[in-house]
C-alpha positions in Angstrom: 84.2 115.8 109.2 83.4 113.7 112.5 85.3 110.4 113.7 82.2 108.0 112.3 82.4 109.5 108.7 86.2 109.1 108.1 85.9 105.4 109.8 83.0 104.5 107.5 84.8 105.9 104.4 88.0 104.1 105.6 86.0 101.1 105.6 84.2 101.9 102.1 87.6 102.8 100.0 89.6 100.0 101.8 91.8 101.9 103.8 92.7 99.0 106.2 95.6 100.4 108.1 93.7 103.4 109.5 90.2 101.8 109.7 92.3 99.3 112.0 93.9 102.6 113.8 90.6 104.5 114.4 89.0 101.0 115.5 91.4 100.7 118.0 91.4 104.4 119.2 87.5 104.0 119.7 87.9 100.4 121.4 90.6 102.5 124.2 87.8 105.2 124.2 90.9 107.6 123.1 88.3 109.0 121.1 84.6 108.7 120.0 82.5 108.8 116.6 81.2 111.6 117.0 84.7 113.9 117.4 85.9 116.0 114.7 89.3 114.0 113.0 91.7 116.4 114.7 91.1 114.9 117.6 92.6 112.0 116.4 96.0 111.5 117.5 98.1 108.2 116.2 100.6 108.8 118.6 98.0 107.5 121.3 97.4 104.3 119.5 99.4 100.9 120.8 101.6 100.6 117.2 102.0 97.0 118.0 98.7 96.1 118.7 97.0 97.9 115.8 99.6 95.6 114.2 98.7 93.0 115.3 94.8 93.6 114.3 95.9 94.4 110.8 97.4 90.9 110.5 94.8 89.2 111.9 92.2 91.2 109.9 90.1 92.4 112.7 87.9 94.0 110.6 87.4 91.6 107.8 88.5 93.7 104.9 89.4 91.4 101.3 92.8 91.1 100.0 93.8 94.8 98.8 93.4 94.1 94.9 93.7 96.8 91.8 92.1 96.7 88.5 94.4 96.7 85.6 94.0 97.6 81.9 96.1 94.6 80.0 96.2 95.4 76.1 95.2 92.3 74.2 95.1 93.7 70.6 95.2 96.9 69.0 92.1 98.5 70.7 90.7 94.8 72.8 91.6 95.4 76.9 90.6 92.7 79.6 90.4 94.2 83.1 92.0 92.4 85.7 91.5 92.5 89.6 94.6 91.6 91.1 97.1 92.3 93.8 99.8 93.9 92.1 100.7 94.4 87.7 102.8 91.8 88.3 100.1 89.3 89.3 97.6 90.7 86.8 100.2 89.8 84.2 101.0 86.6 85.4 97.4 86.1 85.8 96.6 87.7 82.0 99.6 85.2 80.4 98.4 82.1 82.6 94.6 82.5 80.9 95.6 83.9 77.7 98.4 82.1 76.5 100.3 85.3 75.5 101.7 88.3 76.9 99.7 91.3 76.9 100.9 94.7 74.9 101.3 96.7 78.3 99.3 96.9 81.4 98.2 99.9 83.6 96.8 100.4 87.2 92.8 102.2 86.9 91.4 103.7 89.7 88.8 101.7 91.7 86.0 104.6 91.4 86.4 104.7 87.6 83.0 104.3 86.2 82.0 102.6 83.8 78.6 101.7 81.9 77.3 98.2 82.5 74.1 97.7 80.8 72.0 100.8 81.3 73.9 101.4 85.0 77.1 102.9 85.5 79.3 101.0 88.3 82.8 102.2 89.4 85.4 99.3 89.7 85.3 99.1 93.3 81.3 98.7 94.0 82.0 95.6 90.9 84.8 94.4 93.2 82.2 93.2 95.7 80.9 90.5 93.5 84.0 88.8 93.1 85.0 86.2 95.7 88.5 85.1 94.4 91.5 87.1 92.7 93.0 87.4 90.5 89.9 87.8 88.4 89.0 89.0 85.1 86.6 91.9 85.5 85.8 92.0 81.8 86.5 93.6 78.4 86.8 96.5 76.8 87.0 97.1 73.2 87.9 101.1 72.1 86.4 102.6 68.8 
């Protein structure tokens, strides 16, 4: 795997701190796109100003939000993007007016069928602009 494919799939799953890293390892030409990864070497990196890009969100990436399963009834589940199963709760009792049953953490590249499409989580993520948001329902058989 070369230097350009890890920094776009960085960018694509929303790995922030090393997308920042390998941004500022090309910037100080300590490496290029086209090198294999082993080439690149953290170590090389100023700590504090990759820091400092991370903070200022150099490269525009959206809050870091999870989808969570929240239990509304026996076999009824809302899906919640939020920042942490704290917030989706909060978020869940706040809309609901009652606490769920239990909440879990999904993975972002869960698919799942939307009309006659299948979407995972994350690519749905995109069409939100605010969270916490409710990504929708599921109800099991």
């Amino acid at each position: 795997m070369n230097v350009k494919e890890l920094y776009l799939n960085c960018i694509h799953c929303e790995h922030s701190s090393l997308a920042h890293y390998i941004h500022h390892l090309l910037e100080e030409k300590k490496i290029s796109l086209e090198d294999n990864i082993s080439k690149i070497d953290l170590k090389q990196a100023n700590h504090q100003k990759v820091a400092e890009m991370i903070k200022t969100n150099l490269l525009g990436f959206r809050s870091r939000n999870g989808i969570y399963s929240l239990k509304m009834k026996q076999n009824e589940f809302a899906f919640i993007y939020a920042a942490s199963k704290q917030e989706a709760i909060q978020f869940y009792t706040d809309t609901f007016h009652q606490t769920p049953l239990n909440c879990h953490e999904y993975s972002l590249d869960f698919q799942l069928s939307r009309g006659n499409d299948v979407i995972s989580f994350r690519d749905m993520k995109k069409e939100f602009d605010r969270f916490p948001a409710i990504a929708g329902y599921s109800h099991r058989v």
